[in-house]
Backbone as a printed PyTorch tensor [residue, N CA C, xyz], in Angstrom:
tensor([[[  0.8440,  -1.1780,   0.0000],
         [  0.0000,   0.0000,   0.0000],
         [  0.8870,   1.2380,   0.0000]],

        [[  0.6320,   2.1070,  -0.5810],
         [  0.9670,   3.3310,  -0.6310],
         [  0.8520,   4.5020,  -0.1490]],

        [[  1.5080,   6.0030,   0.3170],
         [  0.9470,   6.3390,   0.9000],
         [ -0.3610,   7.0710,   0.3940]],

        [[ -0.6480,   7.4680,  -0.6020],
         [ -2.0110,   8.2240,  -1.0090],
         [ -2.9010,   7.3360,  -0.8120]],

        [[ -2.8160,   5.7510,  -1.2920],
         [ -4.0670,   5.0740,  -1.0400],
         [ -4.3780,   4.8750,   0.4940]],

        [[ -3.3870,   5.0710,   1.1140],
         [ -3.5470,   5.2580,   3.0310],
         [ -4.4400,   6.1450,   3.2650]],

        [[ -3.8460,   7.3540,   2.7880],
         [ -4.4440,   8.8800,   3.1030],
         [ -5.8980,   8.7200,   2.8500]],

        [[ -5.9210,   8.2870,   1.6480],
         [ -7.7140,   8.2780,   0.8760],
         [ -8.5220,   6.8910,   1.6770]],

        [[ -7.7500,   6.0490,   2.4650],
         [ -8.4980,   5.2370,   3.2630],
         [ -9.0200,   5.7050,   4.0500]],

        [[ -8.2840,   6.3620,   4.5390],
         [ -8.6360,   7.0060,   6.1190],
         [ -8.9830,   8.4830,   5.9690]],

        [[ -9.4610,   8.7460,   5.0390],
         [-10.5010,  10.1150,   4.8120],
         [-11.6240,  10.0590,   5.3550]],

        [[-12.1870,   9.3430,   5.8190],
         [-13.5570,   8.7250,   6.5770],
         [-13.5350,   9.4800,   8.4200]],

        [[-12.2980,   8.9610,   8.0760],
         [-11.6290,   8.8180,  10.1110],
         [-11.1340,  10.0830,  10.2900]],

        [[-10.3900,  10.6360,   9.5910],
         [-10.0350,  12.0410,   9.7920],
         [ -8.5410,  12.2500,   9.4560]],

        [[ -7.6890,  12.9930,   9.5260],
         [ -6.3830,  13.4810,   9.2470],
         [ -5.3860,  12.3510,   9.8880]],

        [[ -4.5590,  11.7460,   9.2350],
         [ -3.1040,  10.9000,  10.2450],
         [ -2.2210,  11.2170,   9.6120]],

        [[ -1.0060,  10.8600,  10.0900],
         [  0.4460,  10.9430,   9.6510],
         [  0.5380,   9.8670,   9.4290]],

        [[  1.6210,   9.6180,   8.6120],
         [  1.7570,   8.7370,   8.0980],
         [  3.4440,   8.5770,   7.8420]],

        [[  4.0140,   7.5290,   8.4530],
         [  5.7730,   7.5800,   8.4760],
         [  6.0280,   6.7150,   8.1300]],

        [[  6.9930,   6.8020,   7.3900],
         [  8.0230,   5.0920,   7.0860],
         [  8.7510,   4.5150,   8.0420]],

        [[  8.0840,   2.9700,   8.1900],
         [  8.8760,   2.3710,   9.1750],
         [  8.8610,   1.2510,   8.9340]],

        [[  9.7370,   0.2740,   9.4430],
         [ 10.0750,  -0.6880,   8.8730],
         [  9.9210,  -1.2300,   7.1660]],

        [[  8.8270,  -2.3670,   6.8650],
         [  8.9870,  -2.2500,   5.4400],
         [  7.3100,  -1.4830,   4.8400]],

        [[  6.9820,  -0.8000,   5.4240],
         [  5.8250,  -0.0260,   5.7500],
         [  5.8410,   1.2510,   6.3800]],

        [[  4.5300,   1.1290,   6.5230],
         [  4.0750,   2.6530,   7.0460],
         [  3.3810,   2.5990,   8.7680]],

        [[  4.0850,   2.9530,   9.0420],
         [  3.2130,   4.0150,  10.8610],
         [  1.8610,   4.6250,  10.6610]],

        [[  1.0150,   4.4270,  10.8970],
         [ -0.0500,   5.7040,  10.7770],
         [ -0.4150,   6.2400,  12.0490]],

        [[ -0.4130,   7.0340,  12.2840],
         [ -0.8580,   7.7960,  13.7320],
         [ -1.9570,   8.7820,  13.4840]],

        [[ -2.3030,   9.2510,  14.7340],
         [ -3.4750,  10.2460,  14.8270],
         [ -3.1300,  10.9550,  16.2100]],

        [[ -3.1350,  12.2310,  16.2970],
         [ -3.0150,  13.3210,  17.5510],
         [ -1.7400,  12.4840,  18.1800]],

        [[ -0.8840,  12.3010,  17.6160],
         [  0.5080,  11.8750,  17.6130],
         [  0.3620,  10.4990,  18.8830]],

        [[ -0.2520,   9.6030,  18.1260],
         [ -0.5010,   8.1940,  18.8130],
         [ -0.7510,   7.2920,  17.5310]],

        [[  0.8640,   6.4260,  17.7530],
         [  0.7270,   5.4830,  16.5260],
         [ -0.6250,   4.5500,  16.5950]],

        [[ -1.2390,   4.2220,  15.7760],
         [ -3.1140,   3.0130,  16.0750],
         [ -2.9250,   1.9230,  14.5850]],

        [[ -1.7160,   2.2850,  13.6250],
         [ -2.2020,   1.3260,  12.7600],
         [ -0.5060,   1.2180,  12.1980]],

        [[ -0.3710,   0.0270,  11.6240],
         [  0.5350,  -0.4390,  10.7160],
         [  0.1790,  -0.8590,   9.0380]],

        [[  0.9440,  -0.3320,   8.3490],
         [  0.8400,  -0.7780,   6.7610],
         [  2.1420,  -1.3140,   6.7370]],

        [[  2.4990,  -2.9480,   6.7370],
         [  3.4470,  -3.5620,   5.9610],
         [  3.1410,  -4.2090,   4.6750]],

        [[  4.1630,  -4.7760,   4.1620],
         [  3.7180,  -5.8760,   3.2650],
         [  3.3060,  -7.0560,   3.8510]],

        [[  2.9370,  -7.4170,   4.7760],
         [  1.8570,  -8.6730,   4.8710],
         [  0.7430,  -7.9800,   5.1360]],

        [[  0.2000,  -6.8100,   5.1870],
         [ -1.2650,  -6.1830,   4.8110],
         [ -1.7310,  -5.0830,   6.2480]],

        [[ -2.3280,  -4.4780,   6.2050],
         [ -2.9010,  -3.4910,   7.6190],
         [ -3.2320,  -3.9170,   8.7590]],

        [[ -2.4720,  -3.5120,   9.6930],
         [ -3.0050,  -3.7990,  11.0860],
         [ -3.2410,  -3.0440,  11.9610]],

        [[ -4.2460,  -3.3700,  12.4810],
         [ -4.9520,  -2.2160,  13.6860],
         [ -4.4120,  -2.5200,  15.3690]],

        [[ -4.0560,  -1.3420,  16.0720],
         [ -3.6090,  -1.9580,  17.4580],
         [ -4.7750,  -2.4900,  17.8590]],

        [[ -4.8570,  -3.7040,  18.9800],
         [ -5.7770,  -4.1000,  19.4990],
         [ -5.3480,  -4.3550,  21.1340]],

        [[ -6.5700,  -4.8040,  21.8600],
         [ -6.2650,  -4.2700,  23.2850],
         [ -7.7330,  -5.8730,  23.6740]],

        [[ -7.5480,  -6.1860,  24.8850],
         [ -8.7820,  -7.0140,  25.5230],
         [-10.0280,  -6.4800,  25.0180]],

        [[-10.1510,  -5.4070,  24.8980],
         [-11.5120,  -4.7500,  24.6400],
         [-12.0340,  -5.0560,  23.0700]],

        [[-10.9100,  -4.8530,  22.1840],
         [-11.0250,  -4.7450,  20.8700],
         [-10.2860,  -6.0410,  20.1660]],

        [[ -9.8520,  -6.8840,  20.8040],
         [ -9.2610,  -7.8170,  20.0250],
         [-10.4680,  -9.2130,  19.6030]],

        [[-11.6370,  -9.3950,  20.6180],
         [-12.8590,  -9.7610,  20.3600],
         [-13.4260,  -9.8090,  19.0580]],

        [[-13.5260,  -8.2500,  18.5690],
         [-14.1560,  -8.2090,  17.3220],
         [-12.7150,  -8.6470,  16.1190]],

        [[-12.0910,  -8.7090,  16.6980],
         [-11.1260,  -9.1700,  15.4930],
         [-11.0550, -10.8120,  15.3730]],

        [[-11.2000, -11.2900,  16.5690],
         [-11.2620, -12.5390,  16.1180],
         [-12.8170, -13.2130,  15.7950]],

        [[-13.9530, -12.4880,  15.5940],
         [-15.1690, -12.9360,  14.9470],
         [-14.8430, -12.6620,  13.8140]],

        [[-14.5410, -11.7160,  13.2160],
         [-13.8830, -11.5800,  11.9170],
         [-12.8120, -12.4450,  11.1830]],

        [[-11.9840, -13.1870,  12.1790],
         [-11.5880, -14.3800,  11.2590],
         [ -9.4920, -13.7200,  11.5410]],

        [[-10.0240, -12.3780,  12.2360],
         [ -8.2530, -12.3300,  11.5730],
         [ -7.3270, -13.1260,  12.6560]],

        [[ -6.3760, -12.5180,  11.9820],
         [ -5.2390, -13.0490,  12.9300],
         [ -4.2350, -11.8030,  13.4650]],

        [[ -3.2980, -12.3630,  14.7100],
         [ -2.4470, -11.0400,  15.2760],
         [ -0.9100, -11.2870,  14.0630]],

        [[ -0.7410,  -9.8680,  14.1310],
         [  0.7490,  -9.8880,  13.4440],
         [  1.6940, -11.2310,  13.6730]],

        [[  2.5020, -11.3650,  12.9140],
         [  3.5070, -12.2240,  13.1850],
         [  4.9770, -12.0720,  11.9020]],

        [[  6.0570, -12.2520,  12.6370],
         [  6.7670, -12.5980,  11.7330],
         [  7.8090, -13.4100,  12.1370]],

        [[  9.0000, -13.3180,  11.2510],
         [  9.5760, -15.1110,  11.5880],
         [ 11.0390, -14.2360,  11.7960]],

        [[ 12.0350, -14.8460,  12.4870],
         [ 12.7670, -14.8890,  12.7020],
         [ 14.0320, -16.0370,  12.6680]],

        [[ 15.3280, -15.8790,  12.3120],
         [ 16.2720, -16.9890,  11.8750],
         [ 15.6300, -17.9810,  13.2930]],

        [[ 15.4920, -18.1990,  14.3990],
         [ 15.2100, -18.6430,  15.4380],
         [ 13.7040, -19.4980,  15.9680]],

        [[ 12.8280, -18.0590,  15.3770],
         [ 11.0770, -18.5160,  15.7230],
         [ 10.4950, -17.9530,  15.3930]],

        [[  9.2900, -18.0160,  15.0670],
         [  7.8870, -16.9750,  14.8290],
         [  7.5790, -16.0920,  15.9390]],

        [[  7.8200, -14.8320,  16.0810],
         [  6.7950, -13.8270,  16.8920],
         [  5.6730, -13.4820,  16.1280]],

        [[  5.0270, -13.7010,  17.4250],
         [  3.5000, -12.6070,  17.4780],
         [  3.3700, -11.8220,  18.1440]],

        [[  2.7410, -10.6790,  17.7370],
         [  2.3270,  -9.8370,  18.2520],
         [  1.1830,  -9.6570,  18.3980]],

        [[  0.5950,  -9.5130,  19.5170],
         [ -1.0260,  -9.4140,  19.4980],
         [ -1.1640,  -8.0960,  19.6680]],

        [[ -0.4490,  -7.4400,  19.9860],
         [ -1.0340,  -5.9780,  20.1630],
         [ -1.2460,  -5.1690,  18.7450]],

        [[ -0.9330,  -5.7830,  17.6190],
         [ -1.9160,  -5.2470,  16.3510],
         [ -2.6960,  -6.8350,  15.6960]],

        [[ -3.6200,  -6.4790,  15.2530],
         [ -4.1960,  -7.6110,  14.6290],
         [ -4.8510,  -7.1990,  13.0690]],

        [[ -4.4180,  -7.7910,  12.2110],
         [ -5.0530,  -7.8870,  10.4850],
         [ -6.2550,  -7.2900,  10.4030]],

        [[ -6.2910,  -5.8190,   9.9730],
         [ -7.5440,  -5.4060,   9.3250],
         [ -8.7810,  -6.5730,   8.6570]],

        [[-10.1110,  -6.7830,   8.5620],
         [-10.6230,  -7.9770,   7.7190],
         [-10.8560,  -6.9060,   6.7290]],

        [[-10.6190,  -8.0560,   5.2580],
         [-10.5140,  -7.4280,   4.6010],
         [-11.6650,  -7.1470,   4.1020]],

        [[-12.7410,  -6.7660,   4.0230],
         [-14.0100,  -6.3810,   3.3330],
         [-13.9850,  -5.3730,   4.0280]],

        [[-13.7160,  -4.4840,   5.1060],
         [-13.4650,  -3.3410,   5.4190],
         [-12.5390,  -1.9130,   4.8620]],

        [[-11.6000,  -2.8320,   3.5160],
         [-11.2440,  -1.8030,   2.3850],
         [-12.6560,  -1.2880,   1.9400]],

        [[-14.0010,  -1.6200,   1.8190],
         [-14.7820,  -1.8710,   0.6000],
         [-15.6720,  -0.6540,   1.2240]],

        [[-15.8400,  -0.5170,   2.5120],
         [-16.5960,   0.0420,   3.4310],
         [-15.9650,   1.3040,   4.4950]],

        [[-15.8570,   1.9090,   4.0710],
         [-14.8230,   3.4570,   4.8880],
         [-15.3610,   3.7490,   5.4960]],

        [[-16.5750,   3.8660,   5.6850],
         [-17.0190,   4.0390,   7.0290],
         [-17.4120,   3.5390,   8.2060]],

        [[-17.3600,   2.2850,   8.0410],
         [-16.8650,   1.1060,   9.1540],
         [-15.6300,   1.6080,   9.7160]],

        [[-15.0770,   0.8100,   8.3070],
         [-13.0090,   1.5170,   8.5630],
         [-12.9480,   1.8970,   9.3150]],

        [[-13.8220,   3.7110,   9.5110],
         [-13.3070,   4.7750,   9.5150],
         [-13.8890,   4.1880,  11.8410]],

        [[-14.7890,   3.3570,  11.8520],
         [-14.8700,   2.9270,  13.1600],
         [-14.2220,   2.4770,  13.7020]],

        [[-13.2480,   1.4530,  12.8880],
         [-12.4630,   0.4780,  13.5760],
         [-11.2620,   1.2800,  14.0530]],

        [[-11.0870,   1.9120,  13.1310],
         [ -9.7580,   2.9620,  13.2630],
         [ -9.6780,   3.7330,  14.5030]],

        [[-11.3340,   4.3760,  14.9500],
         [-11.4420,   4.8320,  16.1770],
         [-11.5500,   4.0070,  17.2450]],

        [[-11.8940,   2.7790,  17.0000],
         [-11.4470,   1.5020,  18.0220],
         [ -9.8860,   1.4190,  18.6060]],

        [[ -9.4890,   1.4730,  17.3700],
         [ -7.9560,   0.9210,  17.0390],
         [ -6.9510,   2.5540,  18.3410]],

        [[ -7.5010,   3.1340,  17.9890],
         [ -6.7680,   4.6660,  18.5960],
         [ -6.7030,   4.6940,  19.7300]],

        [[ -8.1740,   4.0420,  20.5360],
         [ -8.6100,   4.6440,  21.2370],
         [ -7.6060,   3.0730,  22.4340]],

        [[ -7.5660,   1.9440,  21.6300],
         [ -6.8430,   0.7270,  22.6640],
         [ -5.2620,   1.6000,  22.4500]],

        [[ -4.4540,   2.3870,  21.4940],
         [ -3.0640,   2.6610,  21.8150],
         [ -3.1970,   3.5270,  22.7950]],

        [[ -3.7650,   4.6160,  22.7470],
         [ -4.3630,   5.7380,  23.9260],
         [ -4.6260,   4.7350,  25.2780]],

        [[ -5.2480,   3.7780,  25.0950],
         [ -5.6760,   2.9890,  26.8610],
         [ -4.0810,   2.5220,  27.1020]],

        [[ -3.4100,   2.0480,  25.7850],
         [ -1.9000,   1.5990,  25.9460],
         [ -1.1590,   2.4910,  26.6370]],

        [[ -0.8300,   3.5960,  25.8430],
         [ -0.5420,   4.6160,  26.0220],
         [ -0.2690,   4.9400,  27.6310]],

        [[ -1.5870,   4.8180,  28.1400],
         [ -1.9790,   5.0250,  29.6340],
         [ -1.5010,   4.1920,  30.8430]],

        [[ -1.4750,   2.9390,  30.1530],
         [ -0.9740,   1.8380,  31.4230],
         [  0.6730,   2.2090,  31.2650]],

        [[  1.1450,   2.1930,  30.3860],
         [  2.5530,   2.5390,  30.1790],
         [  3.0790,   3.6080,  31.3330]],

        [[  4.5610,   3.2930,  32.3120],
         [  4.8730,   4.2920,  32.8610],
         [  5.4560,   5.2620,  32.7370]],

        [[  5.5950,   7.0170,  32.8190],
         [  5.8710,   7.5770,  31.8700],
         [  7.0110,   7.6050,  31.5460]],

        [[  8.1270,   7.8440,  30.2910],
         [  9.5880,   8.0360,  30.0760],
         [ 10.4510,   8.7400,  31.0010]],

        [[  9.3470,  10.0300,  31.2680],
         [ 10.2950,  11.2390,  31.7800],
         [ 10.2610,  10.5880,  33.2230]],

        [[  9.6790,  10.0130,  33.8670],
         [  9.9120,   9.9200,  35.5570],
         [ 10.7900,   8.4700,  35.6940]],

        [[ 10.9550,   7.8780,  34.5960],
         [ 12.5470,   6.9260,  34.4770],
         [ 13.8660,   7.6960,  34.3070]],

        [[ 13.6120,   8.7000,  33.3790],
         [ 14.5600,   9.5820,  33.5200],
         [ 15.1260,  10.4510,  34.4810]],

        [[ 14.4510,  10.8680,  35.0110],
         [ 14.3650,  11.8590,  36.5040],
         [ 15.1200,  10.7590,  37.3270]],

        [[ 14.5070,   9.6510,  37.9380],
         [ 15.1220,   8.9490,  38.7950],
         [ 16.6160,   8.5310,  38.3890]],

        [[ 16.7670,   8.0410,  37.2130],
         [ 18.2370,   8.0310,  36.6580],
         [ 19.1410,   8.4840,  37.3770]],

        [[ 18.8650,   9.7830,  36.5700],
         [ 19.5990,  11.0730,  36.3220],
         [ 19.8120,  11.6590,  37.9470]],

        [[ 18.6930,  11.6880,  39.2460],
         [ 19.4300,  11.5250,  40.2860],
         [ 19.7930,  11.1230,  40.8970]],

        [[ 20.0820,   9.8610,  40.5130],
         [ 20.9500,   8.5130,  41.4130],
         [ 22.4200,   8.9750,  40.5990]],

        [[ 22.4500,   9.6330,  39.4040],
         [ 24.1660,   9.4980,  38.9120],
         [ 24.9070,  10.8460,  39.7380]],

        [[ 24.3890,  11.2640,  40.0080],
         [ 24.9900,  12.8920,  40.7970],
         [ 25.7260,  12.5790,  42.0970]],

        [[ 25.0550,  11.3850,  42.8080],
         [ 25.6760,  11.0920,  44.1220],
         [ 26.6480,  10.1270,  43.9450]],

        [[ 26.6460,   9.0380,  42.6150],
         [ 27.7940,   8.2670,  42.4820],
         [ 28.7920,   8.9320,  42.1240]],

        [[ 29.0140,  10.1080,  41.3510],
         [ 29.7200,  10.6500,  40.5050],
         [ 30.6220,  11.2940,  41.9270]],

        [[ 29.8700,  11.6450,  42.6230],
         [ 30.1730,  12.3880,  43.8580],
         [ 31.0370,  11.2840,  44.6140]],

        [[ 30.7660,  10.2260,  45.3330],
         [ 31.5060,   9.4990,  45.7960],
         [ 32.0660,   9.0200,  45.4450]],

        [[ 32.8060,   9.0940,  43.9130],
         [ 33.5200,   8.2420,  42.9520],
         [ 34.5330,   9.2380,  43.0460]],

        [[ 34.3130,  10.9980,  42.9990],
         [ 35.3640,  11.7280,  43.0860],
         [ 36.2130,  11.8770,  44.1480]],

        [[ 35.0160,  11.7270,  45.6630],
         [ 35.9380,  12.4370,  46.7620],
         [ 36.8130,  10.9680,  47.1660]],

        [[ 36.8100,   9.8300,  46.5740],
         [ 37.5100,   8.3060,  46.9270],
         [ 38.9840,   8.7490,  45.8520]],

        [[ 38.5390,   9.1560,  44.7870],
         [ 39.7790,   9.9790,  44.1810],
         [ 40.6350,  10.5370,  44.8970]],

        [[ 39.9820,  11.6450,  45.5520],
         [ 40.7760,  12.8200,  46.1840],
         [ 41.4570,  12.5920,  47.2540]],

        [[ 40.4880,  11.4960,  48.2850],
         [ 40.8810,  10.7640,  49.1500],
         [ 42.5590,  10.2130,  49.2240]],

        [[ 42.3590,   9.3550,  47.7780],
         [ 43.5130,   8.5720,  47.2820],
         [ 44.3500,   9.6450,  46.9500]],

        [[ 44.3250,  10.2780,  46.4440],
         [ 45.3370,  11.4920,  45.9170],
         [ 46.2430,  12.1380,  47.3760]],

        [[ 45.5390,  12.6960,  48.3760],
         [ 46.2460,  13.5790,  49.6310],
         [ 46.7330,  12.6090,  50.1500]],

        [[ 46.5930,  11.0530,  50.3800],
         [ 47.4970,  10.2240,  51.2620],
         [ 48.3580,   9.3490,  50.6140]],

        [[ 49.3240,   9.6470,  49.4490],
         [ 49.8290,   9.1580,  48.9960],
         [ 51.1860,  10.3460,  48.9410]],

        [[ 52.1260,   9.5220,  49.5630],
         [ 53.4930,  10.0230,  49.7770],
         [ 54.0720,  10.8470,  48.3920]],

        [[ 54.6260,  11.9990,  48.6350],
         [ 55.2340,  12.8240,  47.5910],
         [ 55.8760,  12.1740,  46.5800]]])
């Protein structure tokens, strides 16, 4: 898929971005990735709530293979495909699809308060790493 035929999919649903990633496309909305375009075909994030209707529909969760094993991923699952045919379904699922990365989104803990804690645990090592220096330095014979 391409990106204009993306864009004109999701004219239903409203405005996304759309990025290159891996051998595909990212699509996001209010800067929250909700869908994948690779070459094995579209996938929507899915969540407990929303992965239900994906499997009455028949699909399946991502997967790919590795020199080692098959991963899956369940956290996107295969658009069905008679929902190309129908954009304004689509354009539902898509708000399904947004709304489980957003609940994702949420359980996730945030970046910046991993960072914070980091960043002040290194100030006091750095500190006792110097004055064991200095230490060593004044009692050592001329």
């Amino acid at each position: 898929m391409d990106r204009e035929f993306l864009i004109d999919l999701f004219a239903d649903f409203g405005p996304v971005t759309i990025r290159k990633m891996f051998s595909g496309y990212g699509i996001s909305a209010d800067g929250v990735n909700f869908a994948l375009s690779l070459r094995a075909g579209l996938f929507f994030r899915a969540d407990e709530v929303t992965i239900p209707n994906f499997e009455a529909e028949g699909s399946k969760p991502f997967q790919y293979s590795t020199h080692a094993k098959t991963v899956l991923v369940n956290s996107y699952w295969e658009l069905p495909a008679r929902l190309f045919d129908d954009s304004e379904e689509l354009a539902q699922w898509a708000r399904a699809a947004l709304a489980a990365a957003q609940r994702a989104k949420v359980k996730k803990r945030p970046k910046a308060k991993k960072v914070a804690k980091k960043a002040a645990g290194k100030p006091a090592k750095k500190a006792v790493k110097k004055t064991v220096r200095r230490v060593g330095k004044a009692t050592r014979p001329p």
